[in-house]
C-alpha positions as CSV (number, residue, x, y, z in Angstrom):
1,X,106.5,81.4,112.6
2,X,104.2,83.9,110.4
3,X,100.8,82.9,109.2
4,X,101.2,82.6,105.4
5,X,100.2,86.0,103.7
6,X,96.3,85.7,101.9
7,X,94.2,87.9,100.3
8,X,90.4,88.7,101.6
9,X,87.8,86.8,99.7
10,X,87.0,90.4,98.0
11,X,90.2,90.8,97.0
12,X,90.3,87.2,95.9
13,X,86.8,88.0,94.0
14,X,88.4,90.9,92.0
15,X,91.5,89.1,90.8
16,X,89.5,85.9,89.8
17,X,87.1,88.8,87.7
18,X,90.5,89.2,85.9
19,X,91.3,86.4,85.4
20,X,88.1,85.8,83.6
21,X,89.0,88.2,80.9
22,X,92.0,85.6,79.4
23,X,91.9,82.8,78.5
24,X,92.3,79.9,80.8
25,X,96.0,79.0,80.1
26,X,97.3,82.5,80.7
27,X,96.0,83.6,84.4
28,X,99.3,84.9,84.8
29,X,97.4,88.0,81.9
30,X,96.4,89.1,84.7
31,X,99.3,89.9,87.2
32,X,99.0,93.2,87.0
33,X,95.3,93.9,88.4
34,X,96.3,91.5,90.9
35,X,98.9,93.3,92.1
36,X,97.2,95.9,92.0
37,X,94.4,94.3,94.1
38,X,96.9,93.0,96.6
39,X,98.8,96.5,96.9
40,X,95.2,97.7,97.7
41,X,94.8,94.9,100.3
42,X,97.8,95.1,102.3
43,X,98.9,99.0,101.2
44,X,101.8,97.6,100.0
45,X,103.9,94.4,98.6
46,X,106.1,92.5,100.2
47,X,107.5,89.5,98.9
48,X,105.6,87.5,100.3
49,X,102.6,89.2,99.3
50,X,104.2,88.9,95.6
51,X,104.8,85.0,96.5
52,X,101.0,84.5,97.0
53,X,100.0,86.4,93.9
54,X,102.8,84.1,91.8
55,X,101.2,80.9,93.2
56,X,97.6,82.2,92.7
57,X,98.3,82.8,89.7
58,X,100.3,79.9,88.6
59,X,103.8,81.9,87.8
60,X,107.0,82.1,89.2
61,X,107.9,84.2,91.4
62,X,110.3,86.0,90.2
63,X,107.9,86.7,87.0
64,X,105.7,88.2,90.0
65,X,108.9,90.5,91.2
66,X,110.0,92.2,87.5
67,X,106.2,93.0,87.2
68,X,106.1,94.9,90.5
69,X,109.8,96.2,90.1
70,X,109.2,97.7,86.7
71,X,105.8,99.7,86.9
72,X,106.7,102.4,89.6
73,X,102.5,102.5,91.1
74,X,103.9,99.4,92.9
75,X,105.6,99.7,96.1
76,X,107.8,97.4,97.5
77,X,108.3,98.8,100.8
78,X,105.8,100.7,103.2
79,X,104.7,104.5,102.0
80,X,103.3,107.1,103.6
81,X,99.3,107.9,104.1
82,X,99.3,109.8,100.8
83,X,101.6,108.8,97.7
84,X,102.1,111.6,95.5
85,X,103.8,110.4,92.2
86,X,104.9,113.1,89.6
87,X,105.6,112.7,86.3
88,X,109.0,114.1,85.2
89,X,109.5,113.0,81.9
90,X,110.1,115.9,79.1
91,X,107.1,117.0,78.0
92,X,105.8,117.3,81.1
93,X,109.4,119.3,82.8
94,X,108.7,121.4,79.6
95,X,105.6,122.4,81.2
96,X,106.9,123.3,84.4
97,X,107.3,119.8,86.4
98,X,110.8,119.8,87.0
99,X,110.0,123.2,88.9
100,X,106.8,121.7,90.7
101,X,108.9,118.6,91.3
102,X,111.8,120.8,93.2
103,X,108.8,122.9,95.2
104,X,107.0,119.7,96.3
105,X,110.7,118.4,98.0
106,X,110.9,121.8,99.5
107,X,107.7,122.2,100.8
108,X,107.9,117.9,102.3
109,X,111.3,118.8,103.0
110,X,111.8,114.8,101.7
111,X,113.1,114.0,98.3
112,X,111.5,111.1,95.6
113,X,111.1,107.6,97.6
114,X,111.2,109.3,100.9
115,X,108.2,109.7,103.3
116,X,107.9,112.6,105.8
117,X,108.3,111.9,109.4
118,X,105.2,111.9,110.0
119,X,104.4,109.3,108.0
120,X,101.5,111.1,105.9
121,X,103.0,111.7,102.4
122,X,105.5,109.5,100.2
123,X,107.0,111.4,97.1
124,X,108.2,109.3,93.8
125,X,108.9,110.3,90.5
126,X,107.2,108.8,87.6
127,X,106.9,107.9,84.3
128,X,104.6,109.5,81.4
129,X,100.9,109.7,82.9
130,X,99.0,110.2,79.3
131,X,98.6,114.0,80.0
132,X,101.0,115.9,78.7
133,X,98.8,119.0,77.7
134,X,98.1,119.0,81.5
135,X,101.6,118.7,82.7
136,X,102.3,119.6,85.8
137,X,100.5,115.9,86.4
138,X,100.4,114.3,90.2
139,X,98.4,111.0,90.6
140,X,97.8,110.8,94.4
141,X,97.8,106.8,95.6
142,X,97.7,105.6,92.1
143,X,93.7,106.5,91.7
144,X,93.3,110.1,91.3
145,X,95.0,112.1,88.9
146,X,95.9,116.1,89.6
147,X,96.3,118.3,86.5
148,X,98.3,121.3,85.8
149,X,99.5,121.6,89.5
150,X,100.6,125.3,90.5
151,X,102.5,126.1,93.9
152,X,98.5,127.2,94.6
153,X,97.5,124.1,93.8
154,X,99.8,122.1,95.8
155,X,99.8,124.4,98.8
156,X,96.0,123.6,98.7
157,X,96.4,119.6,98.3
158,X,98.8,119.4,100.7
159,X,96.6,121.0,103.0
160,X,93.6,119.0,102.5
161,X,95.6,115.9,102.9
162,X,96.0,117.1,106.4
């Protein structure tokens, strides 16, 4: 049988820091930056992972699961070294993502939710990132935000992710 999934006491510390910003009858306020925490933690969430956060929190589950299902920074099943997530909505494939989209496939040779054989970089499509005038956008592992990303400029990240 498998130990049940916790959190580090850091980890534990940041969510309980969220949880501090609502009030005491609504922990659940803070589901997100505890999923986030977790996804941080363990580098992805499984369900069980998603269980703990629900009875940290004092939620059901399943409130737990439509969080983590909806927002597409969560994964719900291992990714690669590297997530690059583009943004393909229309102002953005306006701009030229649609294009950078189909070059970054190419060049992985995977398409969105896949992960290249070597494990290193997961590809996933997303949703508006807030920068529009910088489309092409990339946000690499949901932290660090790549603006108006040339073939150059993905040639280059792709081999500094190496």
């Amino acid at each position: 049988m498998n130990a049940p999934v916790t959190l580090s006491p850091d980890s534990l510390a940041k969510i309980d820091k969220a949880v501090a910003k609502y009030p005491p009858d609504r922990k659940d306020s803070a589901v997100m930056a505890a999923l986030t925490v977790a996804q941080d933690e363990k580098g992805w969430l499984s369900t069980e992972t998603m269980d703990f956060v629900a009875q940290y929190l004092g939620m059901p589950p399943v409130a737990v699961y439509e969080v983590a299902s909806f927002y597409t920074m969560y994964d719900l099943k291992p990714t690669g070294k590297y997530k690059l997530t583009i943004c393909t909505n229309l102002p953005c494939a306006l701009q030229g993502a649609t294009n950078t989209a189909e070059y970054l496939k190419k060049t992985l040779g995977i398409g969105f939710n896949e992960t290249t054989p070597d494990g290193r970089i997961t590809l996933k499509e997303g949703e508006c990132m807030g920068a529009c005038g910088d489309a092409p956008v990339l946000i690499q592992n949901n932290k660090k935000m790549l603006c108006a990303m040339s073939n150059e400029k993905i040639d280059q990240l792709l081999k500094d992710l190496k």
